[in-house]
N, C-alpha and C positions, 0 to 999 in steps of 0.2 A: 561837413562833419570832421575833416581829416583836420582842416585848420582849426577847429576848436577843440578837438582834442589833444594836438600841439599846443595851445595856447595855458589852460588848462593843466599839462603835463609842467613846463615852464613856471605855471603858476605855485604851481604845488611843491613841486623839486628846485625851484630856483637856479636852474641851469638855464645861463643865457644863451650858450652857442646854440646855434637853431642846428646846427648840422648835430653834433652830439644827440641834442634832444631826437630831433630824426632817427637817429640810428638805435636808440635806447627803446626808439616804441616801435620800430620795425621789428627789433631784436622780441618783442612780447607781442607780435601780431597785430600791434594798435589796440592790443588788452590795456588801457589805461590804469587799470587798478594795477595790474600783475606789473605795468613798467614802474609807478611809483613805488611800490611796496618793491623791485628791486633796486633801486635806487634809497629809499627812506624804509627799509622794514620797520615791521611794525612790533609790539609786546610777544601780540602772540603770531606775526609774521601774515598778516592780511591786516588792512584797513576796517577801521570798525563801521557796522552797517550804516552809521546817520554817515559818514563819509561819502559810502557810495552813494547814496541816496543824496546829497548834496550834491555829487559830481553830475549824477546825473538828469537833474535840476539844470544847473549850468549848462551842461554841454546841449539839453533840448532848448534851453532859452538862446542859448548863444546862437545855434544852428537857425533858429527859426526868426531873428531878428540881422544877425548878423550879412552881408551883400556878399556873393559868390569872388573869391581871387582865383586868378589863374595861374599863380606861381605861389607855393609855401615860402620859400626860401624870405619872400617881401616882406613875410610877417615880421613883429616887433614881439619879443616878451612884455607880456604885462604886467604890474605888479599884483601880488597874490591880494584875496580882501584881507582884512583882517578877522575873521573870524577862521578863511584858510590858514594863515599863521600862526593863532592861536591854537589848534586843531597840530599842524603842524612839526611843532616844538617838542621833542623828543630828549630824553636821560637817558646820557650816555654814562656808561661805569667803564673805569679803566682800572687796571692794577699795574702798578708799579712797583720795578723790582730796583734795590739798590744797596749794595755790598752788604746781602741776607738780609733784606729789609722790604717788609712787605707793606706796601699801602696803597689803599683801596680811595678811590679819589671820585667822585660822581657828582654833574653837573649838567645843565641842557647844551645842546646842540648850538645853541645859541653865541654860546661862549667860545674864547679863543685859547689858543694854544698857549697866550703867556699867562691866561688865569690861573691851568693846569699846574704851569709852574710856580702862579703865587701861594698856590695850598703847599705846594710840594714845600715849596722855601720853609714853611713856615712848619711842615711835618717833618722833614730830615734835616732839617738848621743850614739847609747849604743855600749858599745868595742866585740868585736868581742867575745872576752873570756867569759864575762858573757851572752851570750847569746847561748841561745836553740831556736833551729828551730823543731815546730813538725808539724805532720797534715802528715809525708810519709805514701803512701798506704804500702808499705813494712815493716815498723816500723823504728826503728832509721837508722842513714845514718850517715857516718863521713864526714867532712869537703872535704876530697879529692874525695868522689865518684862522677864522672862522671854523670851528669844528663839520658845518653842518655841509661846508664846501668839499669836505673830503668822504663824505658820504659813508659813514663809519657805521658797522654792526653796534647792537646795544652793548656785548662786553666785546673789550681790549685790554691789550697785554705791553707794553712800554718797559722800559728802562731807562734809567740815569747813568750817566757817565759826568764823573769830574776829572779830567784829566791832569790840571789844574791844582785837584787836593789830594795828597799823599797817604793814603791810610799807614798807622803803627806799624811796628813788627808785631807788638802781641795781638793787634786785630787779622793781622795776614794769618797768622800762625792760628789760632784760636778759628778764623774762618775754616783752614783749610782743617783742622781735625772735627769741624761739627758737621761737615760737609762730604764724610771719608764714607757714611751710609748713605749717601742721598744716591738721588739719580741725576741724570743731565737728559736735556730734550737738545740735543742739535737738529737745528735746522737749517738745513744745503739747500743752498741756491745752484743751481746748476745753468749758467750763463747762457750755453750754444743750445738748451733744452729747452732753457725759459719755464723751469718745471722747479717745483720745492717737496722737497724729500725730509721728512721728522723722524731721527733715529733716537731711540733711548740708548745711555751707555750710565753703566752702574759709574759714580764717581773715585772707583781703586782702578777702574781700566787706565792703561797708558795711553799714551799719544798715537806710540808705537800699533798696540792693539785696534784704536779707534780706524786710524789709516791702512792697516794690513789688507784690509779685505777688497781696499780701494785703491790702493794705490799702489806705487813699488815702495820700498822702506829706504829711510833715510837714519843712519847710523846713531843721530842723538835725538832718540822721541821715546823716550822711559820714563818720563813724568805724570803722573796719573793727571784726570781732567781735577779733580779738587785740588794740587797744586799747582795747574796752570792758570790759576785765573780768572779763565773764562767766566762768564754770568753764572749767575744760577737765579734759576731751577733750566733758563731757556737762553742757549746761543745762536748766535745767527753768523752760517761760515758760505762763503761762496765758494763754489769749483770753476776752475777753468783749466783749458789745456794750455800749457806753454812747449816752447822748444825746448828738446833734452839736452844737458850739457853735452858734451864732450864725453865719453867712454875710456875706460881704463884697455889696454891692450890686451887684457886677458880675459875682457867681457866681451863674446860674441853676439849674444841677442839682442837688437834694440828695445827701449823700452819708453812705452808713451809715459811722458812726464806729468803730474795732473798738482796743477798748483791749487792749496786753498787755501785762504783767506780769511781773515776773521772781519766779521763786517763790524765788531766791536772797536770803540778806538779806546785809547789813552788808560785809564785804569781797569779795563778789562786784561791788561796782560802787567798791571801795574808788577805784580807779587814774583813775575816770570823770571826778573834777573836775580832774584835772592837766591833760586833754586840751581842759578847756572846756566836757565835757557833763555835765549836769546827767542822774541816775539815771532821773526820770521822764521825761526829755527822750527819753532812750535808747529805752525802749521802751513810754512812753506815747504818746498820738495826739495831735497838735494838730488846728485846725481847717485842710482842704482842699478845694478839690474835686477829685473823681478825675478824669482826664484819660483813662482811658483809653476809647477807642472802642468803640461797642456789637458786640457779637459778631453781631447781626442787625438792618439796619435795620427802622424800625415802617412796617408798612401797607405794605411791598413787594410788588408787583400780584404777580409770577413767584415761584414758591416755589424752581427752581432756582437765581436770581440770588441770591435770601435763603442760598441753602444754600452758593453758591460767597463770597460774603460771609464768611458764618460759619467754613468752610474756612480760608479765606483769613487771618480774625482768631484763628483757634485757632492757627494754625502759629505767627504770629507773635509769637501771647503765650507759649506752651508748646515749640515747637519743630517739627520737620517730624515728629519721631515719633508719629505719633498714629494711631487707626483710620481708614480708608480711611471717610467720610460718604459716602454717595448721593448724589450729584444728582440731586433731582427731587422729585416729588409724595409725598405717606406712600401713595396708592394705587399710585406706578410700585410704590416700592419693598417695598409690600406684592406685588404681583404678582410681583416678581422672585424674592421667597422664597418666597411661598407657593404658585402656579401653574403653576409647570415642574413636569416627569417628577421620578417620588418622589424618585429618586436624587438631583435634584441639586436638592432644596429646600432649607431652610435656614431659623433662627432670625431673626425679623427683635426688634434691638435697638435702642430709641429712647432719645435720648439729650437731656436735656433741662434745660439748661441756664440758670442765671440768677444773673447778674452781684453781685446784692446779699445773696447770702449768704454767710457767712464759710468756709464749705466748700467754693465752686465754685472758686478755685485748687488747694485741696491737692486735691481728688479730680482736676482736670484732670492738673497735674503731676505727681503719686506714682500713680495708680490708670492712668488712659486713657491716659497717656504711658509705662507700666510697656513692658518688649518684650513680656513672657510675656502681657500682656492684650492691647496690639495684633496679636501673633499670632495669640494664640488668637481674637479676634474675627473677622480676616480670613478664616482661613480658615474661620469655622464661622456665622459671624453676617453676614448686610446690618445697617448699621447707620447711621441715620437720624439726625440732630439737630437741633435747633430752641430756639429760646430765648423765654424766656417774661420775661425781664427788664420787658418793657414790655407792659401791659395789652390793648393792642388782639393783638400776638401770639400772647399768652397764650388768649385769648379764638380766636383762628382755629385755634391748635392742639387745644381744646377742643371744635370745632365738626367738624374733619377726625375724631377720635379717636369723636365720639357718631357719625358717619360711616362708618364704617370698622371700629369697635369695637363701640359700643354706649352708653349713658346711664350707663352702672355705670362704667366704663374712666375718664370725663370725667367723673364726679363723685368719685373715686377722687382724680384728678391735683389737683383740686379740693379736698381738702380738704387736701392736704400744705402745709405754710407755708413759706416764704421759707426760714427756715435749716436744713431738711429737704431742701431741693435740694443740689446735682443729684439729678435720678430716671433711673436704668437701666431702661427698661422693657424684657422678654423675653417679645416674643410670639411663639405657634406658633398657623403656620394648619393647620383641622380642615376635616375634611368641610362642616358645616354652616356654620359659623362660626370668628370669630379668638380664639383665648385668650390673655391675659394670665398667662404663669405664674409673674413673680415682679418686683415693684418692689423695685428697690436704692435705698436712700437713700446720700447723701452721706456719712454719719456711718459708715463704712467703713475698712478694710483691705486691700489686693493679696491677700494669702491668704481673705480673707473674700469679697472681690468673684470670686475666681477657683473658689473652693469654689461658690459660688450660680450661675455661667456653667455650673459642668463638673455641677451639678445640675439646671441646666436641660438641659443638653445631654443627660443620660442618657434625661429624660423624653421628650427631642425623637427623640434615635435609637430608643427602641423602639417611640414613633409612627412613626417613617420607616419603620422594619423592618415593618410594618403594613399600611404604607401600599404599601410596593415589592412587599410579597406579592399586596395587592390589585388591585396594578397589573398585575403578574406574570398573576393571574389572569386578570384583565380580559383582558389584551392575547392570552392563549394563548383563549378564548373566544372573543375579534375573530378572530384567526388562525386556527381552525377553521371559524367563520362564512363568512372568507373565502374558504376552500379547498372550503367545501361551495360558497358560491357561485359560485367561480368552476369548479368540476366541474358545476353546473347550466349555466352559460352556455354550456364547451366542450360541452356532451350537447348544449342546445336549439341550437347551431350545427352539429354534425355532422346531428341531425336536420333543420334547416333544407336546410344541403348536401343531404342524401341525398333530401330531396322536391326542392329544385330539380333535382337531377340527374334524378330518375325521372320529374318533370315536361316536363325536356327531351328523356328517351329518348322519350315518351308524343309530344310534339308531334313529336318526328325520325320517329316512326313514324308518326303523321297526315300527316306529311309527304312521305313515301319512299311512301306508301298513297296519295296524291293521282297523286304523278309517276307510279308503276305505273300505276293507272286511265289516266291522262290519255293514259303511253305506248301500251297497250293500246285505248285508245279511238282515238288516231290510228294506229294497225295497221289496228288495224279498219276504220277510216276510208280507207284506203292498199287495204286489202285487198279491200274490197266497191268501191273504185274500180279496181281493176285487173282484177277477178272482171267488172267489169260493161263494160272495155275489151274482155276475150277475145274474139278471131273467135269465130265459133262452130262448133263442135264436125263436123267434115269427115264423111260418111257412107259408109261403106265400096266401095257401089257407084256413086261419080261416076266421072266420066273423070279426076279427076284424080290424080297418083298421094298417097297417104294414107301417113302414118309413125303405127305402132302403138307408146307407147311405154309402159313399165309403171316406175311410181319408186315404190320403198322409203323409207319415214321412219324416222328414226329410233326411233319408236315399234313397230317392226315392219308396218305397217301399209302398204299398196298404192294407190298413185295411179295409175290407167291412163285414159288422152287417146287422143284421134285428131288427129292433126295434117295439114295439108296438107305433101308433102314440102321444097314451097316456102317456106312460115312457115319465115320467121327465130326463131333462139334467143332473142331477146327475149322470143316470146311465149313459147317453153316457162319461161324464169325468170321470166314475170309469169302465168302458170299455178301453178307452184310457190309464188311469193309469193303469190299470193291463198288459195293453201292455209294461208298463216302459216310457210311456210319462205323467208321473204328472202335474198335473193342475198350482202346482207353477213353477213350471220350463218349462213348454211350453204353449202357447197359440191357444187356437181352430177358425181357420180362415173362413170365406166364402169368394169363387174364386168371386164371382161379386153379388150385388154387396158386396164390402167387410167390411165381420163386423167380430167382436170379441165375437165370442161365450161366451168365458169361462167371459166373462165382465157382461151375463147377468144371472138375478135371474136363480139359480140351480134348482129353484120348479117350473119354467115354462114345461111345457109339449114340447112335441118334433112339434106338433102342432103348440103351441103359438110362437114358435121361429121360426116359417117359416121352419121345417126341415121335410117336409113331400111333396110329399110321397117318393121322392127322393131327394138327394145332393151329389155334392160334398164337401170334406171341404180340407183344409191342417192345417198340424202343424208347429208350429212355433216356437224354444225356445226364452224366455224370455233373456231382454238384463241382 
């Protein structure tokens, strides 16, 4: 099966190198559709279904007629059928730009590179001969290559160069003022990157301006891009680094030299000397030194002063739109992401900076300055930065990271070189430790930087979702824990209450058991003193006259005395009292008729109260 869908792939795409075709459907998992439609896209970017359905047709017939090889490599391409070719054949549209001349040129795949040029000839009047066709994604291309050999998207973008024919001065002149409102698309090639960067610049920017933010300055670049020449609407300029000249004596800093180049030839700078400048002047480098101020001073004792610094020189080189940096230590700001409640952790993104590579303006302005990335940072990332332009910084950022991170993270940052910066770091903190989960290098894209964030981000949220369950758990644990304990403490408190209460009934009654005794003890005391005041007891046969009295308790029980008729009632109620019936606590009754003894005067004789020479009485206690 592997051999006929190599054979198949070659059929269809017309690439004979077997090893190419190899790698093109390794590169698509042996997805036969997904490698031709990379290779040949289609209208609407997939192969239309009777395609597939032919393919795979072919490849069950081939497979099932075809004899077993032991080596691919043996195989031959075949040619395609012709109904494959027919099916095959694709309109390409190209637009061609040439000195503000726009034309739209559309043909099949089929056709070669000098056709292109025979429409052109015959839309712009220029001869076939003086005329360059550039703008290939492959580089140059002769007259006879086959368009379908360079395997070209449906639309492209071209230009003409006649080196060869001279435009007017009133066509130069007239270009450059209809051109004083447009825009320019530069697009930098960046050599040692191998990366392409698309900047717009309004067409009244100078030279001066286009390069400032990139480069160091060179004394004569005040030409705006509508008088220099260049293409419109789209330029094509390369960067590379060269050696710096030589330094004036009273320039102390070195400064990286950064040469660029116009990938344009011959009338792209044609208009350049009318104005004065010279082509390589335009966008070659002379020697400078760069002016501009460190994004963080060196050996700064406070890492927040270094950070409000660096702040402060970002806004001003790039503008106020940038990510919100940290103030503070790489631990606050490690702590602020990684040690709060799961919910509200967060990606911490270190950001890291350094002035002398030819990458850290364009990733600052196109990438960090984008909205969609300063959004998406804010709200999802703390995000940290630090500049390593200068040795001793670099060295301290190195020292916090084996800190904080570990020796792996800081020898990592360590081996990256100068025009590999800036680095995106994305760390996520873990249970045990901090992970590192993905360095961005400078040599980037907005869609590529935002792909690798919303990729870390998916890894970070289903660690968060992990993490909020575990927490979740934790905390409904704590909260049981809690309510057992705190159902222990109300038990061991009620219990406590209920023994001190039973404690204090126990002492109220040792207590209330004392006053009895004690009240009973002075009765007693009352009662054996008044038992022992009583006259004594009168004999029936004296002279004098005797009162018999017989008193009822309220026990049923019988008190009977002899009294002299003369004893006063005192004695008979201190009689009665010494019995244990007290005069405040009971009252001395008569059965008929009935009166209240103890109500009357105590110094009446037993006489005067009618208790002679007999009675009965009762007692009575008081309510």
């Amino acid at each position: 099966l592997t051999r006929d869908l190599l054979v198949l792939f070659q059929a269809c795409t017309g690439i004979d190198n077997i090893a190419e075709a190899i790698t093109l459907l390794e590169l698509n998992n042996w997805d036969l559709v997904a490698a031709i439609n990379g290779v040949i896209p289609q209208e609407n970017g997939i192969l239309p279904r009777y395609d597939v359905d032919l393919l795979i047709l072919m490849t069950s017939a081939s497979s099932s007629s075809s004899p077993p090889s032991s080596s691919i490599p043996a195989f031959c391409p075949v040619q395609p059928s012709r109904h494959i070719l027919e099916r095959q054949s694709r309109m390409l549209s190209f637009r061609v730009e040439y000195r503000q001349r726009s034309t739209e040129v559309v043909l099949e795949d089929a056709s070669t590179v000098g056709d292109i040029k025979s429409i052109l000839e015959t839309e712009l009047q220029v001869p076939v001969s003086k005329m360059q066709l550039k703008g290939w994604k492959s580089g140059d291309v002769s007259d006879s290559t086959i368009l379908r050999s360079l395997h070209l998207p449906k639309n492209n973008s071209l230009y003409v160069l006649t080196p060869d024919i001279a435009p007017s001065a009133s066509t130069s002149q007239s270009r450059y003022q209809g051109l004083s409102n447009q825009n320019y698309l530069l697009v930098i090639s960046h050599r040692e990157a191998q990366r392409d960067y698309s900047l717009n610049f309004p067409a009244s920017k100078t030279i001066q301006e286009v390069r400032q933010p990139h480069t160091c300055l060179s004394p004569s670049t005040s030409m705006t891009l509508a008088s220099s020449g260049i293409s419109y609407p789209c330029h094509h300029l390369t960067v590379c680094r060269r050696s710096s000249p030589a330094l004036t004596v009273d320039q102390t800093d070195e400064c990286t030299d950064v040469h660029m180049v116009s990938d344009s030839e011959g009338d792209d700078f044609e208009d350049a000397p009318e104005f004065g400048v010279d082509e390589s002047e335009v966008f070659g480098m002379g020697s400078a030194s760069c002016q501009k101020s460190p994004m963080m001073p060196e050996n700064s004792e406070n890492e927040g002063d270094a950070l409000l610094h660096f702040t402060a020189e970002f806004s001003r080189r790039y503008g106020d739109c940038h990510p919100v940096f940290y103030i503070g230590s790489l631990e606050a700001a490690s702590q602020e992401a990684f040690y709060g409640k799961a919910r509200d952790r967060k990606l911490l993104a270190i950001y890291l900076h350094n002035d002398e590579s030819v990458l850290g303006n364009v990733f600052c302005s196109q990438m960090m300055c984008a909205d969609s990335i300063v959004s998406y940072l804010s709200q999802n990332f703390i995000t940290w930065a630090w500049d390593v332009t200068k040795e001793a910084n670099k060295a301290r950022l190195l020292t916090m990271c084996t800190r904080h991170f570990g020796s792996v993270v800081a020898q990592t940052i360590r081996t990256y070189k100068t025009d590999q910066f800036p680095l995106l770091l994305i760390v996520m903190g873990k249970r045990t430790s901090n992970e590192v989960l993905n360095v961005i290098q400078g040599n980037t894209t907005v869609d590529e930087l935002m792909r690798r964030l919303m990729g870390a981000m998916e890894i970070f949220t289903a660690q968060q979702q992990e993490d909020i369950k575990d927490e979740d758990e934790r905390e409904a644990r704590e909260m049981v824990k809690r309510e057992q304990d705190e159902a222990y403490r109300l038990s061991l408190e009620a219990d406590r209450k209920k023994r001190e209460a039973q404690e204090r009934e126990e002492a109220e009654q040792v207590h209330q058991e004392r006053i009895r005794k004690e009240q009973e003890e002075e009765r007693e005391a009352i009662r054996l003193s008044l038992e022992q005041a009583l006259p004594p007891e009168p004999k029936e046969e004296g002279g004098e006259p005797v009162s018999k009295l017989r008193i009822r308790t309220p026990s049923g029980e019988f008190l009977e005395r002899r009294f002299l008729g003369s004893c006063k009632l005192q004695v008979l109620f201190d009689f009665i009292a010494s019995k244990g019936y007290p005069s405040d606590e009971f009252k001395l009754l008569t059965t008929f008729p009935r009166r209240n003894i103890t109500q009357i005067d105590p110094a009446w004789s037993l006489v005067e109260a009618k208790l002679f020479p007999q009675e009965t009485l009762f007692l009575e206690a008081k309510e």
